[in-house]
N, C-alpha and C positions, 0 to 999 in steps of 0.2 A: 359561491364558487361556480363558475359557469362552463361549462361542458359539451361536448358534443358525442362522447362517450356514454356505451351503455352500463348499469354500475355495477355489474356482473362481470364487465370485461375489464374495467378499473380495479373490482376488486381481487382479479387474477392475475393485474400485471402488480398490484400493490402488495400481495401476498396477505389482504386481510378479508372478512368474513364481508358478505353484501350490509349487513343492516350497520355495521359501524361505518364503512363507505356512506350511506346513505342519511349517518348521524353527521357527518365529517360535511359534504357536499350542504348538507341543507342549514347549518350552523349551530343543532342541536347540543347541549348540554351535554356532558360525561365523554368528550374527545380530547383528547392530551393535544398537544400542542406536535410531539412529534408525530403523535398517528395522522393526524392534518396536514405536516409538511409530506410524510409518504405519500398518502393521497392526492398531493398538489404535483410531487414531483412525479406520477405515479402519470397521470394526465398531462402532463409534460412528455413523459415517455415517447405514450399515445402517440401525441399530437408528428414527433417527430419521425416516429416509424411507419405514419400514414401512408405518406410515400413508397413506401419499399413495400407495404403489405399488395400494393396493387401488382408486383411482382409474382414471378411466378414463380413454385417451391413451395416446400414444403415447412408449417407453419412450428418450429420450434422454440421453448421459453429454459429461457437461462439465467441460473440465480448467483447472482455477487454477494458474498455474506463478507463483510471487511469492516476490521477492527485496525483504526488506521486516524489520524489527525485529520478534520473535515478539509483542510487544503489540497492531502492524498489522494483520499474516496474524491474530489470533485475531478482529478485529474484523470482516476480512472474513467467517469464516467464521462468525460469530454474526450479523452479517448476511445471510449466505443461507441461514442456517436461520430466521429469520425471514421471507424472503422467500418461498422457496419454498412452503409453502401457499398461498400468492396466486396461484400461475401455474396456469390451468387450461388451458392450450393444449394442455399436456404432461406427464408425468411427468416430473421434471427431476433428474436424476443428480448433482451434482457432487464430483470428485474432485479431492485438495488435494497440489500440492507446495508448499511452503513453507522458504526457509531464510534466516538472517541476511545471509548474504554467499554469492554464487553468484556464482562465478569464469565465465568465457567457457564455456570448456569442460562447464560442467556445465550451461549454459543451453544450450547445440547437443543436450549428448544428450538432456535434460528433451524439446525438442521431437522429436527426431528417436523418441524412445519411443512418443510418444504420435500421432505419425503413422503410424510402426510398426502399431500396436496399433488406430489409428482412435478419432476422436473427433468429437463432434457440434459442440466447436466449446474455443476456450481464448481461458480467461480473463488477460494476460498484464501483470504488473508485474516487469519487465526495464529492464536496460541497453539505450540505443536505440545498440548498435553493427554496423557493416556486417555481419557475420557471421550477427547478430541477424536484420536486416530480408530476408539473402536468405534466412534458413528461412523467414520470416513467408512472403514470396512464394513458397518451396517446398509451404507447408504450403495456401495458399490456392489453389493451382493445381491441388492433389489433394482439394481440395474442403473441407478442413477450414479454417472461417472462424476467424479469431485478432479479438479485441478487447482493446483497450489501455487499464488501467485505473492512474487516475492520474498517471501521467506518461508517455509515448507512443511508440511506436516510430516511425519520420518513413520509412514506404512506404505507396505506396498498396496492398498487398499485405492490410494488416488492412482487418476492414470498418469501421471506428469506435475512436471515442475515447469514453471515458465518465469522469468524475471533472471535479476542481476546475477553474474556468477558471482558469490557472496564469499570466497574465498580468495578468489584474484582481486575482489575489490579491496581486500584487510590488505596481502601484498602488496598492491601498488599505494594505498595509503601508506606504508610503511615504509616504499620506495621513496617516495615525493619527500618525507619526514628525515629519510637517512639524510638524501641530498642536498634539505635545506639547512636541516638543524646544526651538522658539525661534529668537532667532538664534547662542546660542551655541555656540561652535566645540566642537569635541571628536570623536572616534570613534564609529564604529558597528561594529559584529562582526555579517556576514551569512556566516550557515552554511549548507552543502550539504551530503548525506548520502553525495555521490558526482557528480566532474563528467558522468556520463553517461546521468545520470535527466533524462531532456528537459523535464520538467514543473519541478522545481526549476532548470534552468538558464534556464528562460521566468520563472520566479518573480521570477529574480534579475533579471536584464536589465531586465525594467520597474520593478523597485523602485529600481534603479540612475541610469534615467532619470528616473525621475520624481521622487526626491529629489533630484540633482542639481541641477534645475529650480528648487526652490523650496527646497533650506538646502545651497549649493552650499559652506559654511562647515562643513560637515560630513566627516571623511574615513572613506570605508568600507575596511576590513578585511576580505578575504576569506578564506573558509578552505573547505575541500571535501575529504571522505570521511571514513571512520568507518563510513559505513553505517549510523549511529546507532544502534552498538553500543558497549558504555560504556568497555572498556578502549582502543579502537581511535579514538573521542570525545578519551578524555583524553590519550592522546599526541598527536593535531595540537593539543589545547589547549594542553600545553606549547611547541609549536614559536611561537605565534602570541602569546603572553599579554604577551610584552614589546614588542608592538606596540600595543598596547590604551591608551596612556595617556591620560586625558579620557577614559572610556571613555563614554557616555551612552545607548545605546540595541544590541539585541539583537535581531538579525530571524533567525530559525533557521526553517531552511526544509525541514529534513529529521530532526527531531526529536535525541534525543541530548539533551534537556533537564535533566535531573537531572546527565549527566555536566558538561555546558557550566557549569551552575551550579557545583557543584561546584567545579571547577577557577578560576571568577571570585573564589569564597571565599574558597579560601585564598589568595589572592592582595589579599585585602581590594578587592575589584572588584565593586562593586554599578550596575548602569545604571541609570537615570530608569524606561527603558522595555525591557520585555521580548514581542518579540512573536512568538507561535509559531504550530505549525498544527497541527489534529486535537485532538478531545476525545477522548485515550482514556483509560485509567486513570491512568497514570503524568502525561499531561498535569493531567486533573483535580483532582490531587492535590497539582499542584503551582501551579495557580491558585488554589486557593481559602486554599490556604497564605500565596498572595499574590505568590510567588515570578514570576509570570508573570502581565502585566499584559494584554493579551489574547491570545486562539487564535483565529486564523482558520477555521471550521470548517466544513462540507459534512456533507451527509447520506450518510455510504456506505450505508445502508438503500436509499435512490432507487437510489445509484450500481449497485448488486447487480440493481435491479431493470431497471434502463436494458441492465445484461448480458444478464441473459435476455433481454430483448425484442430485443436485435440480431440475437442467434442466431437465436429465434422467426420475427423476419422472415425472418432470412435464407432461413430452410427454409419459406417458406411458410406457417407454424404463424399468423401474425399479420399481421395489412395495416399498409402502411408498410415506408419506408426507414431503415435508420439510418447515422450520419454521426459526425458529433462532438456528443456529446452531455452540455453543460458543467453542472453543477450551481451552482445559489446560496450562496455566501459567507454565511454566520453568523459577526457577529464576539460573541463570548464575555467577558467580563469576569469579574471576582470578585464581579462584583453581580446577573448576569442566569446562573450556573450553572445548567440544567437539570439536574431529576432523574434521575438513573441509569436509569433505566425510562424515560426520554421517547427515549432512543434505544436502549433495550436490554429491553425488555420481557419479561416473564418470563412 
């Protein structure tokens, strides 16, 4: 692996010790496969912040810990590399944990590392469980600010919330559902990625009332975890699918869409209405196919940058408070698709 990086300064944007950096870099025995992709993307980082470190500011490192589907974490992190030339307050560091499914225990050590080690502030898409929120308040007592991005940890410990308002997004799912569906009776299939992502469990609860309201002829079908991850998708699809009958409408709120479909296939199961969330690749691809009749969508471009500027307050760097700080709903169809570059620029 070749470098121009010194492995001291690799090993502090990768969040790992120097001599396993230097087992990783020189092709040595006893390196995981993921500790290596850290360290590659780790040097990736590097390479891209070079530019900006010639800058002048002051030199701040900010940590992403996200429990999210690898298609997610990639979009956050092309989002703030897109962002980051924009912030002249600071020279702005960020370093990425990222993995599909992050058990209890590996979210305690993630933060307990990176308090360890010190950090100007973390960026935090987690399970919102008790364990969870007393590091958050551990971590903000030693001065290290946590912000919670897209679904929310519930302490006052973090200093903000940044992403979807996750309650108007259950509403207008429930709006689009009244309007299409009618009055006739049948099923709905409303997915979660995991009952402990707070932001989808806010999604659902107002979609729940507010269709209720107005096609109370309607019966919802709940289903939760997967992580919307695809083999982990298609066995809760199995346990649920022969509840499904009338099936007419699809509100997935924690993605897994390819698997869900999928699994409605072979089962000769097609809805009226298919309604999801986030434009990422696999979404996009699966709307324009037709498969997916809208995406509810948000700018994480904004959301990335609503991050920095919490920290920035935080520390002084920028005037202003920050709080909960909800992004605009973009609803998506098969006939209003933006171009690939209108949220991804190259």
């Amino acid at each position: 692996m070749t470098h121009r990086f010194p492995i001291k300064e690799i090993a502090r944007q990768a969040g790992l010790g120097s001599a396993t950096v230097d087992r990783a870099i020189n092709n040595r025995a006893h390196v995981s496969p993921q500790t290596r992709a850290r360290v590659e993307a780790a040097i990736q980082e590097l390479a891209g912040q070079e530019a900006q470190l010639a800058a002048r500011g002051r030199r701040m490192f900010f940590d992403f810990i996200i429990e999210a589907p690898n298609r997610f974490s990639r979009e956050v992190r092309e989002a703030t590399q897109q962002v980051l030339p924009e912030i002249g307050a600071a020279v702005c560091r960020p370093r990425f944990l990222t993995q599909e499914i992050m058990t209890e225990a590996e979210v305690l050590q993630a933060l307990a590392r990176v308090g360890k080690r010190g950090s100007h502030g973390i960026c935090l898409k987690v399970r919102d469980l008790p364990s969870v929120r007393r590091a958050v308040d551990a971590l903000s007592a030693s001065g290290i600010p946590v912000v919670t991005l897209v679904t929310d940890v519930k302490t006052p410990g973090r200093i903000g919330y940044v992403g979807l308002d996750n309650r108007s997004a259950g509403r207008t799912a429930a709006y689009l559902a009244s309007q299409m569906l009618g009055d006739a009776p049948g099923s709905v299939l409303a997915t979660r990625s995991n009952d402990r992502f707070a932001g989808e469990e806010e999604r659902e609860t107002a979609f729940v009332e507010a269709l209720a309201a107005t096609r109370p002829n309607l019966r919802i079908v709940h289903m939760s975890g997967g992580s919307g991850v695809h083999h982990q998708t298609s066995r809760l699809m199995d346990q649920v699918i022969g509840r499904l009958g009338g099936l007419r409408c699809v509100y997935s709120m924690g993605g897994g869409n390819r698997s869900i479909l999928e699994a409605l296939d072979a089962h000769g199961l097609r809805p009226h209405l298919y309604i999801a969330h986030d434009l990422d690749r696999e979404n996009r691809a699966l709307i324009a196919a037709g498969r997916l009749t809208f995406i509810l969508h948000h700018d994480l471009k904004e959301d990335v940058h609503n991050v920095f500027r919490a920290f920035l307050c935080h520390h002084k760097l920028m005037s202003g408070a920050m709080g909960t700080c909800a992004s605009h709903i973009q609803i998506i169809s098969p006939d209003n698709i933006p171009p690939d570059d209108w949220f991804h620029p190259r």
